[in-house]
Structures are given as structure tokens and as C-alpha cells.
DSSP file (Angstrom, degrees, kcal/mol; ACC not computed):
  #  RESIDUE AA STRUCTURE BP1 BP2  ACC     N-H-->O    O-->H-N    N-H-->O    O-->H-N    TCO  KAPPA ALPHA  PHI   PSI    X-CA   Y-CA   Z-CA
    1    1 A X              0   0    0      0, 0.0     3,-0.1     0, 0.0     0, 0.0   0.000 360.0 360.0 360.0 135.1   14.6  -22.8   -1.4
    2    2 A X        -     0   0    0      1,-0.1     2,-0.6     0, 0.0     3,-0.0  -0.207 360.0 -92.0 -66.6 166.1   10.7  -22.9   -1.8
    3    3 A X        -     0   0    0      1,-0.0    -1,-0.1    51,-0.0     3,-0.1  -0.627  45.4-121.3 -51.9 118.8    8.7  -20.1   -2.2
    4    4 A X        -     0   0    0     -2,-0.6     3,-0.1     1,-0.1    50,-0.1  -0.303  48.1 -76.4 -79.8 162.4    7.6  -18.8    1.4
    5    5 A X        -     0   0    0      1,-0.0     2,-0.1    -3,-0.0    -1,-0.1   0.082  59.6 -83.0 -52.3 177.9    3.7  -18.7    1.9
    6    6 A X        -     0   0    0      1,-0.1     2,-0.2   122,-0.1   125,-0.0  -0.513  54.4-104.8 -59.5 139.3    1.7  -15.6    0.3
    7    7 A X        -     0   0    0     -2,-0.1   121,-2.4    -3,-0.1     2,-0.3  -0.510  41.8-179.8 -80.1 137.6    1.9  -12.4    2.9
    8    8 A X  E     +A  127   0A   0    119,-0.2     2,-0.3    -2,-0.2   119,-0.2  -0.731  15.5 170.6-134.6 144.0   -1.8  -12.2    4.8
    9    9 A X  E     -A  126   0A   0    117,-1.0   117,-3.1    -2,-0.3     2,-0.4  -0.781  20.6-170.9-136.3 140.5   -1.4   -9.0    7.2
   10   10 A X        -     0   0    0     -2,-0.3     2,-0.2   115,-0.2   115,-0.1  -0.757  11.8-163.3 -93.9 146.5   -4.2   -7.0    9.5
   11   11 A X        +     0   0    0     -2,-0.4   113,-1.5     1,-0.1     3,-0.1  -0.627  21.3 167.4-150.3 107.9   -3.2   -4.0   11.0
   12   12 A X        +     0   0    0      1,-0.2   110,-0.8    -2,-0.2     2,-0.2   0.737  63.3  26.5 -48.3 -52.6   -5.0   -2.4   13.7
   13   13 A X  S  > S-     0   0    0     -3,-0.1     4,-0.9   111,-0.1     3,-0.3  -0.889  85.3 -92.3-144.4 173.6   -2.8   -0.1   14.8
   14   14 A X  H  > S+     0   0    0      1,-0.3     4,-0.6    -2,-0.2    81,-0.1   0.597 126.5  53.7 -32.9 -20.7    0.3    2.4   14.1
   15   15 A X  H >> S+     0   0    0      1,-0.3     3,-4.7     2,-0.2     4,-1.0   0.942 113.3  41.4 -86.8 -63.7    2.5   -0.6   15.4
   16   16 A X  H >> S+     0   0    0      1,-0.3     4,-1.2    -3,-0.3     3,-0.6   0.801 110.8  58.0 -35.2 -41.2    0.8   -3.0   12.7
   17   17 A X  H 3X S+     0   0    0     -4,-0.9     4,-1.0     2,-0.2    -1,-0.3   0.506 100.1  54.1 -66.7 -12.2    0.8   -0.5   10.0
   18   18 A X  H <X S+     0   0    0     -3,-4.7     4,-1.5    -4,-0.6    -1,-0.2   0.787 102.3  56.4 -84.3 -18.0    4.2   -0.1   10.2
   19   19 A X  H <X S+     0   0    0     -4,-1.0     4,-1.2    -3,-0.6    -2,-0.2   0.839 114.4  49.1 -50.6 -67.6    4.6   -4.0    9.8
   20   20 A X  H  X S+     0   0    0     -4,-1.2     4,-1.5     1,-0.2    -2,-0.2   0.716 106.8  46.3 -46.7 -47.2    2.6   -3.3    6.6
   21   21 A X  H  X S+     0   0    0     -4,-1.0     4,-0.5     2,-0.2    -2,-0.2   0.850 105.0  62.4 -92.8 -12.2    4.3   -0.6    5.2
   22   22 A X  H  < S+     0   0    0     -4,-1.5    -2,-0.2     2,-0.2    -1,-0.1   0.928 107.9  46.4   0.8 -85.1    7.5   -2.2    5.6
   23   23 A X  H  < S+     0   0    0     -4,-1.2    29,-0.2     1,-0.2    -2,-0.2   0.758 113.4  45.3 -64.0 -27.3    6.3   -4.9    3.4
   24   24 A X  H >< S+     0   0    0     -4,-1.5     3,-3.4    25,-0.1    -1,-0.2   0.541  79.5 140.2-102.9   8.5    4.9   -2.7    0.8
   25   25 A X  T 3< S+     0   0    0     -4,-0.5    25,-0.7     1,-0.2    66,-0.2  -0.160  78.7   4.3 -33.9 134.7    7.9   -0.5    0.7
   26   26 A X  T 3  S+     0   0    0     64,-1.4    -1,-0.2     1,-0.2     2,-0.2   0.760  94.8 154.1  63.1  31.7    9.0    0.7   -3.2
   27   27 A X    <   -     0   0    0     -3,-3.4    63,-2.2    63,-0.2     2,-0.3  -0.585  34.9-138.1 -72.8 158.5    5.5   -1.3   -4.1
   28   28 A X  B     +EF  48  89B   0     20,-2.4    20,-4.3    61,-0.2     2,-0.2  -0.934  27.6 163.9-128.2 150.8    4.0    0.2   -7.7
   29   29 A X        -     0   0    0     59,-3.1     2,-0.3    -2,-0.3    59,-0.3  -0.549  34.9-114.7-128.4-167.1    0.5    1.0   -8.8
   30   30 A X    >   -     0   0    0     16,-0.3     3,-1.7    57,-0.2     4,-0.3  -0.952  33.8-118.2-113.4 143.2   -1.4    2.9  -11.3
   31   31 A X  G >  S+     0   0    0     55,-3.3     3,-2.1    53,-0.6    53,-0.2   0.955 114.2  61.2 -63.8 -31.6   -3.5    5.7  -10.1
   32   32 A X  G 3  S+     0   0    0     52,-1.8    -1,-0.2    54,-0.5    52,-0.1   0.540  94.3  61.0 -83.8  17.1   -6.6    3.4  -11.6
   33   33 A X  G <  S+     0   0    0     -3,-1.7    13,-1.2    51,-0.2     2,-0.8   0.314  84.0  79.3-117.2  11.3   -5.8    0.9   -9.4
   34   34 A X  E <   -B   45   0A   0     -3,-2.1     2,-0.4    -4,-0.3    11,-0.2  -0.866  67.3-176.3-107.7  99.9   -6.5    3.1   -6.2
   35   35 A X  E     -B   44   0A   0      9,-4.6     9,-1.8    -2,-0.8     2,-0.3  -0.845  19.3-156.5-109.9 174.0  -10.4    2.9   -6.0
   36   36 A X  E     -B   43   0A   0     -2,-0.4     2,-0.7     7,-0.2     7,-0.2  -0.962   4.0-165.0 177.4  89.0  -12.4    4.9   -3.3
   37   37 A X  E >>> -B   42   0A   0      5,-2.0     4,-1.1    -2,-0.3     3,-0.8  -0.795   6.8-173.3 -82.2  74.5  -16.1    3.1   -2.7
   38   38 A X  T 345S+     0   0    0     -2,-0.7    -1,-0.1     1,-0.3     5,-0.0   0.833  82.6  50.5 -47.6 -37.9  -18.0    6.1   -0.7
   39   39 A X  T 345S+     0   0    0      1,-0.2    -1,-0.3     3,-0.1    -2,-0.0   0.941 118.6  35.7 -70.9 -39.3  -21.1    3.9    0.0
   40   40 A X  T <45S-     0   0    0     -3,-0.8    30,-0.3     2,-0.1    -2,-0.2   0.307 101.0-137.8 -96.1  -1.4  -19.0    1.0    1.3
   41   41 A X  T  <5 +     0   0    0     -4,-1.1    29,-1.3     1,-0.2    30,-0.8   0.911  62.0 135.1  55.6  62.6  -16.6    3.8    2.8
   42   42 A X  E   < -BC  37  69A   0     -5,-0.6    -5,-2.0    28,-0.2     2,-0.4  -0.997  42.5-164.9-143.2 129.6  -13.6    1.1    1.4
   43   43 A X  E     -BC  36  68A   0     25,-3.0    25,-2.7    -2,-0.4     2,-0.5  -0.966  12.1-167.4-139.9 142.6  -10.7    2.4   -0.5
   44   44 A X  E     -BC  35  67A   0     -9,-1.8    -9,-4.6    -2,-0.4     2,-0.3  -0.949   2.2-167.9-132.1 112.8   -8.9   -0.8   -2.3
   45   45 A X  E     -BC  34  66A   0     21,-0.9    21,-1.4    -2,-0.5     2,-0.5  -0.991   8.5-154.6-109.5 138.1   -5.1   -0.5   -4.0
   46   46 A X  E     + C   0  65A   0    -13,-1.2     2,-0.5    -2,-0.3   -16,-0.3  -0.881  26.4 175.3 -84.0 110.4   -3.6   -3.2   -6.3
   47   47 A X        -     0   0    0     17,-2.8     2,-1.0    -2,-0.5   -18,-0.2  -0.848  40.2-125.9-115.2 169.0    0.1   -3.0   -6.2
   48   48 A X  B     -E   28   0B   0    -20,-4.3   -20,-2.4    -2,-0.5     2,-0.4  -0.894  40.5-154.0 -97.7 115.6    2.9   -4.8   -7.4
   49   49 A X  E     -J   62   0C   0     13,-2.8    13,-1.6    -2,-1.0     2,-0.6  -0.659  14.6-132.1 -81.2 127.8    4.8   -5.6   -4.3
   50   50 A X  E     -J   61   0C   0    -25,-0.7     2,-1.1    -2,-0.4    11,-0.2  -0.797  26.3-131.3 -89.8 139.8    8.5   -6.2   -4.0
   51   51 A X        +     0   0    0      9,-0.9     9,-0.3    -2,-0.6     7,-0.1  -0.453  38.1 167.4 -84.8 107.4    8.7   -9.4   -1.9
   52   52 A X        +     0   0    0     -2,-1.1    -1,-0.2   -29,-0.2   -28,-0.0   0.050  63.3  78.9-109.6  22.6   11.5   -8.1    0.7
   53   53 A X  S    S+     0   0    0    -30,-0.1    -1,-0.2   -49,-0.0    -2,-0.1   0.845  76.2  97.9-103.3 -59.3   10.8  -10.8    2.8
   54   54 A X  S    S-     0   0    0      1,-0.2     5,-0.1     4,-0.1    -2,-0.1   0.721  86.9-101.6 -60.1-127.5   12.7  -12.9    0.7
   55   55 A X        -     0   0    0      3,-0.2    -1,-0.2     0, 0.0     4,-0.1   0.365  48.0-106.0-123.1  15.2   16.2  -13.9    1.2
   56   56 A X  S    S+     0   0    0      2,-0.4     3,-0.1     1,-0.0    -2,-0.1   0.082 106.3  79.4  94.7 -24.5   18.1  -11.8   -1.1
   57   57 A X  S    S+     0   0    0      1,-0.2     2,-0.8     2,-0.0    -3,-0.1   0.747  88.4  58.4 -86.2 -24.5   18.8  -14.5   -3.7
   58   58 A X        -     0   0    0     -7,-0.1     2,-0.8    76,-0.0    -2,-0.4  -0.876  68.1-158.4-126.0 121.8   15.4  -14.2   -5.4
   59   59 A X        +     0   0    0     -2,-0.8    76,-1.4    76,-0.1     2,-0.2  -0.858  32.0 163.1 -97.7 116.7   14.1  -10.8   -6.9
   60   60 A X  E     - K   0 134C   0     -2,-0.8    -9,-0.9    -9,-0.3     2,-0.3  -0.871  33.2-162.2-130.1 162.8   10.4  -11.1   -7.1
   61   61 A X  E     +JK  50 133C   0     72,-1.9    72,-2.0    -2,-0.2     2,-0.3  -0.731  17.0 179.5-112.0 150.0    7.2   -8.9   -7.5
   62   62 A X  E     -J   49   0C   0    -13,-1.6   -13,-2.8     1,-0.3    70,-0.1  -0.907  34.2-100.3-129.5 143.8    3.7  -10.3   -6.5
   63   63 A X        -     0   0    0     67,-0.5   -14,-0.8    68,-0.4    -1,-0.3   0.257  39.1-167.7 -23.7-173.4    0.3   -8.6   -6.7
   64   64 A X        -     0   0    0    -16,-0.1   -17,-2.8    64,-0.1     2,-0.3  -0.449  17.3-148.2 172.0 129.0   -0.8   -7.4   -3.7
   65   65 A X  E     -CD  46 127A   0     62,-1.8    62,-2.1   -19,-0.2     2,-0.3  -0.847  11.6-172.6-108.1 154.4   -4.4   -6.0   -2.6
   66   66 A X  E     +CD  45 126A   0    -21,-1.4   -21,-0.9    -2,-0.3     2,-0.3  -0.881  14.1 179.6-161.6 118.5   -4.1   -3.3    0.1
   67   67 A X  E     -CD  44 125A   0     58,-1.6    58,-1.8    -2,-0.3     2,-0.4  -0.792  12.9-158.0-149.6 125.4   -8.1   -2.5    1.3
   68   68 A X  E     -CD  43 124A   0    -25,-2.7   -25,-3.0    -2,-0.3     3,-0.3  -0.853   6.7-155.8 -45.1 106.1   -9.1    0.1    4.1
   69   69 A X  E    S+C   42   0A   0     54,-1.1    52,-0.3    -2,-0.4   -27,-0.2  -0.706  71.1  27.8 -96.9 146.0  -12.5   -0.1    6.0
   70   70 A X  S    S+     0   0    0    -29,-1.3    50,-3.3   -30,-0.3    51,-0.3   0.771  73.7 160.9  85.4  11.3  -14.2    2.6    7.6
   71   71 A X  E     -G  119   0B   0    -30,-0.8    48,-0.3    -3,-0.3    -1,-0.2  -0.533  22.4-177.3-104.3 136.6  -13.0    5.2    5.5
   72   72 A X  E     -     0   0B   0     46,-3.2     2,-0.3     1,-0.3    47,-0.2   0.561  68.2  -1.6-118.0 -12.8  -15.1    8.5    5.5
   73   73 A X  E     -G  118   0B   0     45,-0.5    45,-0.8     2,-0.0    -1,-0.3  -0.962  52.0-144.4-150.5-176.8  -12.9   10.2    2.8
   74   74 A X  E     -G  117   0B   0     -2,-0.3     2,-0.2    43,-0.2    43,-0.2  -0.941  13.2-177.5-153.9 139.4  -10.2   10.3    0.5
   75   75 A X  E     -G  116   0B   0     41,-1.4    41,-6.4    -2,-0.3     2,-0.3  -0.908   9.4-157.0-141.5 156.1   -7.7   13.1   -0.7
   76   76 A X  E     -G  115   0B   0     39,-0.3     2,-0.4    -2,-0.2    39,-0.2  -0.803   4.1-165.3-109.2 142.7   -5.0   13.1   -3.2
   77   77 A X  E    S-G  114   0B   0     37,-2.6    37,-1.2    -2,-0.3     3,-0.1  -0.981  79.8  -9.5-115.3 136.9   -2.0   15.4   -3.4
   78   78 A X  S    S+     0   0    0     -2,-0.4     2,-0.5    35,-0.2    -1,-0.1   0.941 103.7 122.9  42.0  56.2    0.2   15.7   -6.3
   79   79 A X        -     0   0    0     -3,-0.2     2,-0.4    34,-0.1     3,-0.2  -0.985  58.1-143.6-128.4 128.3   -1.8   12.3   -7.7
   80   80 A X    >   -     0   0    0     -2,-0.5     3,-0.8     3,-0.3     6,-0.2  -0.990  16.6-172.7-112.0 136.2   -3.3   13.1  -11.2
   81   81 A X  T 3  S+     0   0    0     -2,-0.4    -1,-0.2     1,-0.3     5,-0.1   0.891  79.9  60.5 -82.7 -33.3   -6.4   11.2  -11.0
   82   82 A X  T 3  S+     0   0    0      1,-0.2     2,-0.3    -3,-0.2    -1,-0.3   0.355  87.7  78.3 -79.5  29.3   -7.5   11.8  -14.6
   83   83 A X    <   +     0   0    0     -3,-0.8     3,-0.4     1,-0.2    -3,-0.3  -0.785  62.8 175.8-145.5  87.0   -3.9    9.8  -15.8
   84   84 A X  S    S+     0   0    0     -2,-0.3   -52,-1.8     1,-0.2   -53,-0.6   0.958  75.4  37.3 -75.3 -54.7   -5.8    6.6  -14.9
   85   85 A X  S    S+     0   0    0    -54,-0.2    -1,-0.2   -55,-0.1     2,-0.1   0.468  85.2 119.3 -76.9  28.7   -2.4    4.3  -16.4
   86   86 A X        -     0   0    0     -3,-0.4   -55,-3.3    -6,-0.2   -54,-0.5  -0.510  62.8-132.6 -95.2 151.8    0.3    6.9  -15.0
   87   87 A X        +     0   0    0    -57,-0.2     2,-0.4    -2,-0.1   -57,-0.2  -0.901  26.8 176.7-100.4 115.9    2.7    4.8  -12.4
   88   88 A X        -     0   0    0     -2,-0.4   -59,-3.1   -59,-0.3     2,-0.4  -0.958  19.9-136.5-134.1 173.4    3.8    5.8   -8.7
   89   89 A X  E     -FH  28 110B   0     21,-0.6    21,-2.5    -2,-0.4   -61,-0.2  -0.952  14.5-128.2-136.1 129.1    5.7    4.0   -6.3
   90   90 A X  E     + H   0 109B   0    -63,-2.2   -64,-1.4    -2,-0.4    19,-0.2  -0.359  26.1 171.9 -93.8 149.2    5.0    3.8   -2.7
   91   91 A X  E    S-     0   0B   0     17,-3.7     2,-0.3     1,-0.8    18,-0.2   0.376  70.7  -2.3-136.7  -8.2    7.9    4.7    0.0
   92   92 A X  E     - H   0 108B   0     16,-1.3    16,-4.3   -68,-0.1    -1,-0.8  -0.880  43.2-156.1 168.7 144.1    5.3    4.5    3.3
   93   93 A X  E     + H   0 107B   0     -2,-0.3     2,-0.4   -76,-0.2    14,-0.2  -0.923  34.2 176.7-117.7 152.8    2.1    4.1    4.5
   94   94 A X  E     - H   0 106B   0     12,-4.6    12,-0.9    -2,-0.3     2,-0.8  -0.948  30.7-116.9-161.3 168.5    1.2    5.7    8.1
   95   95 A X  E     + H   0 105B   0     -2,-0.4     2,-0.5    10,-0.2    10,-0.2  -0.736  17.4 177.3 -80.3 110.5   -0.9    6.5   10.8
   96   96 A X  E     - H   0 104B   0      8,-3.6     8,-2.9    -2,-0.8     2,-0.2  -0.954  31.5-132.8-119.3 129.3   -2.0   10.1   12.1
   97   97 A X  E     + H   0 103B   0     -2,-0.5     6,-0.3     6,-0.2     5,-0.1  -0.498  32.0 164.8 -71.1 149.6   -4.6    9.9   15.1
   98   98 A X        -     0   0    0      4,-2.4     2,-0.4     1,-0.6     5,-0.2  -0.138  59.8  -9.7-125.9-137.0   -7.5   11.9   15.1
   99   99 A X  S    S-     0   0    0     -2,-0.1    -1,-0.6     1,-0.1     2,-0.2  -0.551 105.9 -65.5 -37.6 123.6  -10.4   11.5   17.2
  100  100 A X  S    S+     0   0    0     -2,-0.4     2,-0.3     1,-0.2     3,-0.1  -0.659 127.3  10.0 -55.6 107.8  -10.1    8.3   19.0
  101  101 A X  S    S+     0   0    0     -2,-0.2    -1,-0.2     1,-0.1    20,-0.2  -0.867 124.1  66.5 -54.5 -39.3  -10.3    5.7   17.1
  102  102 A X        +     0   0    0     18,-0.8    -4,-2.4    -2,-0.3     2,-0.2   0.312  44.1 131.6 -91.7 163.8   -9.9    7.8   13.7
  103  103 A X  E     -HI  97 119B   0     16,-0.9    16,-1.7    18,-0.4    -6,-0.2  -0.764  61.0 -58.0-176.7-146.4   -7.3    9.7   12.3
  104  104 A X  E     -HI  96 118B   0     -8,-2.9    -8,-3.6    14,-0.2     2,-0.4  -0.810  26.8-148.0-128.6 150.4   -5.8    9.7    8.9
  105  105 A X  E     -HI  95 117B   0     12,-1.7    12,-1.5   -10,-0.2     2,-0.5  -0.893  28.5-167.5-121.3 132.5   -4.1    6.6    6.7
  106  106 A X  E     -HI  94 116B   0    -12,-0.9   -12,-4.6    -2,-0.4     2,-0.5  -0.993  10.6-157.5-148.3 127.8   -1.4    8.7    4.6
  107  107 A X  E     -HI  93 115B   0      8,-4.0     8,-2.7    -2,-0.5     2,-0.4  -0.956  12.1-147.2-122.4 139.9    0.3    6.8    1.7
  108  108 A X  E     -HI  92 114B   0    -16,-4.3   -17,-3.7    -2,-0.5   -16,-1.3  -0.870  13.3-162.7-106.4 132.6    3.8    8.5    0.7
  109  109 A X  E >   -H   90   0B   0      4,-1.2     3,-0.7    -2,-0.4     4,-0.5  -0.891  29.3-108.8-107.6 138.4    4.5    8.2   -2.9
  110  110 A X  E 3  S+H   89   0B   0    -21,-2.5   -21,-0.6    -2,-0.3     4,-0.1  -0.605 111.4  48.0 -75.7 115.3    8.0    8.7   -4.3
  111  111 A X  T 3  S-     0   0    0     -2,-0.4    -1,-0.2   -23,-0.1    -3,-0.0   0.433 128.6 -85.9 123.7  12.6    7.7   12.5   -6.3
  112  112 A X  S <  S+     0   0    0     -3,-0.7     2,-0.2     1,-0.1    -2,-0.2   0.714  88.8 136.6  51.1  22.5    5.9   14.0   -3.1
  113  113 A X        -     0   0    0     -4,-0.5    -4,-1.2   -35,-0.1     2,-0.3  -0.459  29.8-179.9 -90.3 175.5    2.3   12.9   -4.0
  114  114 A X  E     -GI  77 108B   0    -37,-1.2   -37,-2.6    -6,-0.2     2,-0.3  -0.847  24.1-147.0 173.0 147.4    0.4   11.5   -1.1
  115  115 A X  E     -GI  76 107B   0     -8,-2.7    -8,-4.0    -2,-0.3     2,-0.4  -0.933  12.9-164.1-124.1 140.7   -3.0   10.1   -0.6
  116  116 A X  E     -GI  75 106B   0    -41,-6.4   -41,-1.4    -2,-0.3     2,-0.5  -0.986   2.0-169.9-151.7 116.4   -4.7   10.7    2.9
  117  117 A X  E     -GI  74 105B   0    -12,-1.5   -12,-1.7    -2,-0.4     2,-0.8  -0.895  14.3-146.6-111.4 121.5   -7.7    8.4    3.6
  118  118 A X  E     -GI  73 104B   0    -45,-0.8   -46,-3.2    -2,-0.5   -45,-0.5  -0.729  29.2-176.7 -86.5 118.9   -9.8    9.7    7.0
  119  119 A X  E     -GI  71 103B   0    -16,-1.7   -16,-0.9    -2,-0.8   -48,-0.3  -0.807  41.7-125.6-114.6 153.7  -11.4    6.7    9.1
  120  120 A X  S    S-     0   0    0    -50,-3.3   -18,-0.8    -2,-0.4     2,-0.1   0.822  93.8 -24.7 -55.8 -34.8  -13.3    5.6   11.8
  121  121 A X  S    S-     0   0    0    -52,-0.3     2,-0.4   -51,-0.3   -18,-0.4  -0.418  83.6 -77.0-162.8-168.6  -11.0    3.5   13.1
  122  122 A X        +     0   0    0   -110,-0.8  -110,-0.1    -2,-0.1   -52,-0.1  -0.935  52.6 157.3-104.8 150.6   -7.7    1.4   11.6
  123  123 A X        +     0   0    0     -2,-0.4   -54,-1.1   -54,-0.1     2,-0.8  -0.478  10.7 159.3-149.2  78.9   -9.0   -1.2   10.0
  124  124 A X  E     + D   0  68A   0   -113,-1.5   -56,-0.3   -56,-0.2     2,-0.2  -0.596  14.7 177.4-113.5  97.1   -6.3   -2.4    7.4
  125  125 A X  E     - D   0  67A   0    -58,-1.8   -58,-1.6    -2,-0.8     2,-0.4  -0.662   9.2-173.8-104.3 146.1   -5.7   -6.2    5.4
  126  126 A X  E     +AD   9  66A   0   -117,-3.1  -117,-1.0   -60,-0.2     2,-0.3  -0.995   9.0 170.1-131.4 134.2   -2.9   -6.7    2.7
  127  127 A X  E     -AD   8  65A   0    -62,-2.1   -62,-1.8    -2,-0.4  -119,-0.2  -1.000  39.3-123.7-145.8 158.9   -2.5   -9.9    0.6
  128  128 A X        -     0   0    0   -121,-2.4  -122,-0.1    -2,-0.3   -64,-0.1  -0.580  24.6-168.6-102.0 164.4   -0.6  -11.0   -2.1
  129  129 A X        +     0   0    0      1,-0.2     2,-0.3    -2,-0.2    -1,-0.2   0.237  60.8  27.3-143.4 -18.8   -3.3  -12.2   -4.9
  130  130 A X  S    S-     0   0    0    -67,-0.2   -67,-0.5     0, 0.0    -1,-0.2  -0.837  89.9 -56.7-165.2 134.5   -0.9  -14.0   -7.3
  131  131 A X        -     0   0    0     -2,-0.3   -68,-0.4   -69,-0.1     2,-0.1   0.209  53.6-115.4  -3.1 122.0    2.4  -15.9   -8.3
  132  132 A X        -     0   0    0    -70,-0.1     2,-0.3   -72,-0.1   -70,-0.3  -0.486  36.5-159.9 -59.8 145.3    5.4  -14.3   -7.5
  133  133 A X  E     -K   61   0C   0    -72,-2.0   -72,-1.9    -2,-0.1     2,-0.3  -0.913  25.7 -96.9-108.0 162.5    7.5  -13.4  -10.7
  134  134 A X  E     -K   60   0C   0     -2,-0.3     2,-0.3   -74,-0.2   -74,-0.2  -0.545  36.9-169.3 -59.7 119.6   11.3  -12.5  -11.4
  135  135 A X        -     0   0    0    -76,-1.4   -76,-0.1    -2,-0.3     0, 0.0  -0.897  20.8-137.4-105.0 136.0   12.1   -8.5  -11.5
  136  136 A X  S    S+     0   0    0     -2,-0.3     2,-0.3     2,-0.0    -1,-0.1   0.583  79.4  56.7 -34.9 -30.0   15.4   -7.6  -12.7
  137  137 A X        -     0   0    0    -78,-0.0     2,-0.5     3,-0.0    -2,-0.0  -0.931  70.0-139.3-133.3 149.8   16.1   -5.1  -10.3
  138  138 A X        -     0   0    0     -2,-0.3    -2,-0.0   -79,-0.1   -79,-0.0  -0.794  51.3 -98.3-105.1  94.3   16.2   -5.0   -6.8
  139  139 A X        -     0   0    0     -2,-0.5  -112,-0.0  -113,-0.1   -89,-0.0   0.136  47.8-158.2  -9.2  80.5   14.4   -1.4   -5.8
  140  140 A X        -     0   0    0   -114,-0.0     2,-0.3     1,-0.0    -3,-0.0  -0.154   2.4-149.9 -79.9 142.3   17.6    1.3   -5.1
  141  141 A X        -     0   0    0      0, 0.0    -2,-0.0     0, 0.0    -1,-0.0  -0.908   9.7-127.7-145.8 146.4   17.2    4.3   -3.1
  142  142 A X              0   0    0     -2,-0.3     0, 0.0     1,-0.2     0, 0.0  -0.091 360.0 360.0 -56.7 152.9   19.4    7.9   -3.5
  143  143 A X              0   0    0      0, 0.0    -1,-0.2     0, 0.0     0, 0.0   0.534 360.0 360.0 -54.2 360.0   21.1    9.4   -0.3
């Protein structure tokens, strides 16, 4: 079976973002790969995505960029920023309304860390960035 195209997503709203975090379920980062641009009010993660689109027969990772517009802050919880190669693994992204548009973008990390970006609006694109490869493992989770 070919490879299916590269994942492109927007998400606008909650409903989209859930579309999104779907796809980036049990994805892994580095905390130095979550940057925060205050001036350009942008915060950009690289993850390695597991591709859970496919069909069961092929365990892959791809890259993935994750970028946020509109963003008026950033806080981390249980995150330590200054253990730039240290690894966590994303279980959910979501949406909390604020002010109309704005609210909060809240990414759930497996270990109870979470990162909670406030915005004007949603404004969110994910794309995969590179050849899938073969993972050994297909991502497991405990009752």
C-alpha cells in the first residue's frame, strides 16, 4: 500500500482541535523543541508524530510542526525548561474559551506536565515536515 499523503491540518476551533490532537496523540518532543516567539506572539513544537492514520500494518513516526498564532503568552507546568534534551510525550491538546475569540491552548503531557498558551483567537496548522520511518512499537496505554 503507498504511503498516504503528508497530514496538512488548520484548526479553528475546539471541533478542529480535537481533529488535531487526535492526530498528534502519544507524539514526542524535547522541551527545546517547544519555542515561544513573544514578538511574533507564535509558539512552534517539532514532534515526532505517530502516524495513526495508518492502517495498522505499518508502524511509522514522521516529523511534525505544530505552530500557534496569536499567542499572548505561554506557561509551563511540571516542564523543566532548563533540560533543553529531556523527552515528553503528548496525550492531548485542547481548547478552554476565554474572552471571545481567546481562551487558552493546553497541551497534556504524559507525567502531568502541561503547557498553556493564551491567544487571541484559535489559530492552529500541523504538518508533517519529513519521510515517514519504521518505529518498533506501536504507542500502549495503562488502564
Amino acid at each position: 500500500m503507498a504511503s498516504p499523503e503528508p497530514l496538512r491540518l488548520l484548526a479553528q476551533d475546539a471541533e478542529d482541535l480535537a481533529v488535531m490532537s487526535a492526530a498528534l496523540q502519544d507524539a514526542v518532543a524535547k522541551i527545546g523543541d517547544i519555542a515561544f516567539e513573544p514578538k511574533a506572539r507564535r509558539l512552534t513544537v517539532a514532534f515526532n508524530r505517530y502516524r495513526w492514520e495508518r492502517d495498522g500494518r505499518a508502524h511509522e513516526r514522521v516529523r511534525s510542526g505544530l505552530q500557534l498564532g496569536g499567542v499572548l503568552g505561554v506557561k509551563s507546568r511540571k516542564l523543566r525548561r532548563d533540560a533543553k534534551g529531556a523527552v515528553v510525550e503528548l496525550l492531548a491538546v485542547s481548547f478552554e474559551p476565554g474572552e471571545a475569540p481567546g481562551g487558552a491552548v493546553v497541551f497534556t503531557f504524559a507525567g502531568g506536565g502541561d503547557l498553556r498558551a493564551e491567544v487571541e483567537c484559535l489559530e492552529a496548522v500541523l504538518a508533517d515536515v519529513s519521510t515517514p520511518w519504521p518505529t518498533p512499537r506501536t504507542p500502549a496505554h495503562g488502564d
